[in-house]
N, C-alpha and C positions, 0 to 999 in steps of 0.2 A: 504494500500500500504506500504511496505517494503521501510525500509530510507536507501537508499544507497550512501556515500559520499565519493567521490577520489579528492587526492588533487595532484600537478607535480610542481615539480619545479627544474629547469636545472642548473647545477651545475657543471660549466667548462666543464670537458671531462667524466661527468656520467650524471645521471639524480635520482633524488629522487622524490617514489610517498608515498604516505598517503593514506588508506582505514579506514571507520567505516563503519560497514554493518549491519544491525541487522538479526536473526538468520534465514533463509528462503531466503535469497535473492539472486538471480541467476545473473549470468552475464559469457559475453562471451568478448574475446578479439580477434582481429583481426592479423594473422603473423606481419603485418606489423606496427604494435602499440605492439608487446609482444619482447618486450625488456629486462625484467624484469627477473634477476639472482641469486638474492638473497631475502628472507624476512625475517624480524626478526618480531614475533610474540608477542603482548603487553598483548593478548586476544582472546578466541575463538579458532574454527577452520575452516576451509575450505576444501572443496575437489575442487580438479582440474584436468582435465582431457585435453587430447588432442580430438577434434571437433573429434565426431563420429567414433572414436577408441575403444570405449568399455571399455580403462582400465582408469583408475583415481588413483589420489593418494592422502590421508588423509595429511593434512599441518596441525599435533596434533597443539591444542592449549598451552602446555605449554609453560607458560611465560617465556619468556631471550631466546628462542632459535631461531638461526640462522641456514636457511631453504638453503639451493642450489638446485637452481629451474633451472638451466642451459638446462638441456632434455624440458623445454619449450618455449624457447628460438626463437625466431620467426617461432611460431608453431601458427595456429589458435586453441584458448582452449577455455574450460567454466568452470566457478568455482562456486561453492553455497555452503555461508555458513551458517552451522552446527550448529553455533552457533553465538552472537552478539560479533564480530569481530573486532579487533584494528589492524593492522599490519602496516609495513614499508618497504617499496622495494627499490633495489637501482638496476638501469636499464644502461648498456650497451647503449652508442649510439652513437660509432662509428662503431656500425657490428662486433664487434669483444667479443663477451663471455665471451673471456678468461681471469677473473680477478679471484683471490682469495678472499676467505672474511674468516675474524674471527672475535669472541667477544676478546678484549684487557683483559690479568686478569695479563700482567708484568708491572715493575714499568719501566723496559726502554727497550724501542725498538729502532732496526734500519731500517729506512726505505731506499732501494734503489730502485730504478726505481718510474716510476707514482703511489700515490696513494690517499688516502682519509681517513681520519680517521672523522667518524660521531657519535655525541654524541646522545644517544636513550633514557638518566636516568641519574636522580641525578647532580652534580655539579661535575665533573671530571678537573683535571687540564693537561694541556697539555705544557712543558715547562713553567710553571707559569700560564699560562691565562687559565681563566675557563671558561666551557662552559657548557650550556644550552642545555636542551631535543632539537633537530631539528641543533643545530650548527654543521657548521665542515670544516674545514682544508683541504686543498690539500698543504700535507707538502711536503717539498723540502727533498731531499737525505740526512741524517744527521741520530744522536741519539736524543732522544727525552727520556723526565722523564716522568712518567705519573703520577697524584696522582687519583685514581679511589673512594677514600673517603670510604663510607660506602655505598653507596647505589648510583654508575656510570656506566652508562652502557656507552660503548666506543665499537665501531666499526673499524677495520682493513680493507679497500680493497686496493687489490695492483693488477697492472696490472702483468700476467704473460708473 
């Protein structure tokens, strides 16, 4: 049997989930639990397709990159992956999609309106405080310094 592990944890006005899958393992999500708008990819790949639509789409495995999965979007799907699998989702739940996301690569941004900045790698600092693989911030409107170090993965989503 295929080790399939998902992890959810709700996080004010988003929600972040955690997948390890090992290579062969299918699964299916229901419209009303696919929330899910974004991944950013640690390992592996998957394909995902919408329920009995024929077409699918490859989510490559290369490492650092950040996936817009929005056309899934309270869709019934099924995904099987390809390979043994690490990724990170961050899920829409208030019904509303329309968020932005990028990987952080400036030393200072400005954040206006609702967002989230989530740490994925490394020891990144965020106005002085540093954070750890899973930490993250729903900053207030303002500039911000980042120090991304040598090896920080930092996460952007901002409501549109």
């Amino acid at each position: 049997m295929k080790t399939f592990k998902r992890y959810l944890c709700k996080c004010d006005t988003w929600m972040a989930c955690a997948y390890e899958a090992e290579k062969g393992c299918i699964g299916a999500e229901y419209k009303s639990e696919r929330k899910q708008i974004f991944q950013y990819i640690f390992k592996g790949s998957v394909r995902v397709g919408k329920l009995f639509s024929g077409d699918s789409k490859i989510i490559d495995g290369s490492k650092g990159k950040l996936i817009d999965l929005r056309e899934f979007y309270n869709v019934d799907t099924v995904f099987e992956c390809l390979e043994d699998t690490s990724l990170f989702g961050f899920n829409a739940i208030d019904d509303d999609p329309n968020w932005d996301g990028k990987i952080v690569t400036e030393s200072k941004i400005t954040i206006t309106g609702k967002s989230a900045l989530v740490c994925l790698g490394g020891k990144p600092t965020v106005n002085g405080k540093e954070l750890v693989k899973y930490d993250y911030i729903n900053p207030d409107n303002g500039d911000y310094t980042i120090d991304l170090k040598t090896d920080g993965v930092l996460l952007l989503f901002t409501k549109a």
